[in-house]
TIGU-190056 format. One record per residue (C-alpha): residue in three letters; x, z, y. Coordinates in nm, 4 decimals, decimal comma. Example, Ala and Ser with C-alpha at 12.3 -4.5 7.8 and 13.67 -1.06 7.14 Angstrom:
2
rest ALA; x 1,2300; z 0,7800; y -0,4500
rest SER; x 1,3670; z 0,7140; y -0,1060
// end
This chain:
79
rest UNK; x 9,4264; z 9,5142; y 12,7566
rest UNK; x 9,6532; z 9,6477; y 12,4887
rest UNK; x 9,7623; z 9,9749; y 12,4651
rest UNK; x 10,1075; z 9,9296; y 12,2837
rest UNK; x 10,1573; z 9,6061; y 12,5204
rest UNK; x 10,1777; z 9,7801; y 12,8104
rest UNK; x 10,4242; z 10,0045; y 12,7584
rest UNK; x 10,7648; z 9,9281; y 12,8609
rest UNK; x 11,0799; z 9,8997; y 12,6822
rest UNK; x 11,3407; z 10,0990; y 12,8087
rest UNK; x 11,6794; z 9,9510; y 12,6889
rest UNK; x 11,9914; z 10,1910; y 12,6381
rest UNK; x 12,3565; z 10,1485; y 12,8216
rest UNK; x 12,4946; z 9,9881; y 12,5504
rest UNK; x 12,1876; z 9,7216; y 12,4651
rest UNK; x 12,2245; z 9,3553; y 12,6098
rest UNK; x 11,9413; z 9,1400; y 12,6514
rest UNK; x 11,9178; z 8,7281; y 12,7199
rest UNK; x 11,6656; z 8,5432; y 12,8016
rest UNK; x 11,7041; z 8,1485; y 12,7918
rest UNK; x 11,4316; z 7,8879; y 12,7303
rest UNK; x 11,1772; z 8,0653; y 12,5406
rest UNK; x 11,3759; z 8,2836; y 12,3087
rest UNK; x 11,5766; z 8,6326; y 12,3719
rest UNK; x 11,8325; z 8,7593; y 12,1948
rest UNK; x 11,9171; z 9,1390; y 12,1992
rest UNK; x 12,2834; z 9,2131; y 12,1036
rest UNK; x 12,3988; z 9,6400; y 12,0713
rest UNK; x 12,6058; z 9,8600; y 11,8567
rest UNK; x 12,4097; z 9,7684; y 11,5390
rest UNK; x 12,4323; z 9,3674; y 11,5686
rest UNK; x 12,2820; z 9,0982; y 11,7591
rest UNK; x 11,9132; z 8,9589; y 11,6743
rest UNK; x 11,7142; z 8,7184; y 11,8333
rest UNK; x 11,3450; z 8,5696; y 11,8338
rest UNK; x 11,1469; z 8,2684; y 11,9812
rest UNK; x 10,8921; z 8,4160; y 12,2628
rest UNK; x 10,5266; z 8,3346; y 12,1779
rest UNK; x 10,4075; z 8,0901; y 12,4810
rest UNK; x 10,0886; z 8,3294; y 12,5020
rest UNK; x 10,3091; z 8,5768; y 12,6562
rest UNK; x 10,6077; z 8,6708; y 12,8948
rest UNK; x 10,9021; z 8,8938; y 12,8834
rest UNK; x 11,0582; z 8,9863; y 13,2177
rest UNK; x 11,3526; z 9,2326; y 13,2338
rest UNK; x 11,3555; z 9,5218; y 13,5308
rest UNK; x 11,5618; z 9,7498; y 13,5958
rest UNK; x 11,7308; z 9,8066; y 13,2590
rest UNK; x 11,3357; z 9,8002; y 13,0806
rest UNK; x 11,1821; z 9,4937; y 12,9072
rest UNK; x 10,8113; z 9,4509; y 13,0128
rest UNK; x 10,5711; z 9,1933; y 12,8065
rest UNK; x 10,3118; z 9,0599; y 12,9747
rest UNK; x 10,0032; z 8,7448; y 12,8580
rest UNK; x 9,9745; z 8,4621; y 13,0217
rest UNK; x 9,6137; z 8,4079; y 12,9554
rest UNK; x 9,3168; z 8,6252; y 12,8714
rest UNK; x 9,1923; z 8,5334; y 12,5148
rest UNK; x 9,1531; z 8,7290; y 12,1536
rest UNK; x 9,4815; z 8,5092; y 12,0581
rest UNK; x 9,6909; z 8,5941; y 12,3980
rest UNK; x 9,5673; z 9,0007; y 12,3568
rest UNK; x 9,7006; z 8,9885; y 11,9648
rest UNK; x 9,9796; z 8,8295; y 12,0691
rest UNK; x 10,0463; z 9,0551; y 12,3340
rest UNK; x 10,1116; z 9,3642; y 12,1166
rest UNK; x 10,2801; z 9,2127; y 11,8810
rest UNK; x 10,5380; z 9,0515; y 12,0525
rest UNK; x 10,5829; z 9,4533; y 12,2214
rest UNK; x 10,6067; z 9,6110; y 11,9020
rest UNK; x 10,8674; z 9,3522; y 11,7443
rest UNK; x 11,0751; z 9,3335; y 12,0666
rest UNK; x 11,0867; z 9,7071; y 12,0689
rest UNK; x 11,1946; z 9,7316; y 11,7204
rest UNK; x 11,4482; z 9,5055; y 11,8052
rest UNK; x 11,5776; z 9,6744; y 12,0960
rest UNK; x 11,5385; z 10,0145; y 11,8918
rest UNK; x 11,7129; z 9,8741; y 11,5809
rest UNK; x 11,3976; z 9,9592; y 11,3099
// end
């Protein structure tokens, strides 16, 4: 499994994430961006931390897997 894909992303107070029909969008104090999910992978918010998960277990699901972590943190991050 992927190290940087599974750790969670813990989201600050003033950080709001949506989730609707395959995309999120993250909107804070620097702006509002938003990106299409990959359907090799999940995103599931709990308890004010994003956690990305794969759906299946293949080479193109694991790269995925990080990826989509590391992008969605930068989002959340602002980088």
């Amino acid at each position: 499994m992927s190290r940087i894909g599974k750790k969670i992303i813990p989201l600050a107070d003033k950080v709001k994430i949506t989730l609707v029909d395959g995309h999120v969008t993250v909107e804070g104090p620097k702006g509002k961006l938003s990106m299409v999910i990959n359907p090799n992978t999940s995103v599931d918010v709990e308890n004010e931390t994003i956690v990305v998960s794969r759906k299946h277990d293949n080479k193109v699901a694991q790269a995925a897997h990080g990826m989509m972590r590391a992008v969605l943190h930068n989002i959340v991050t602002g980088n």
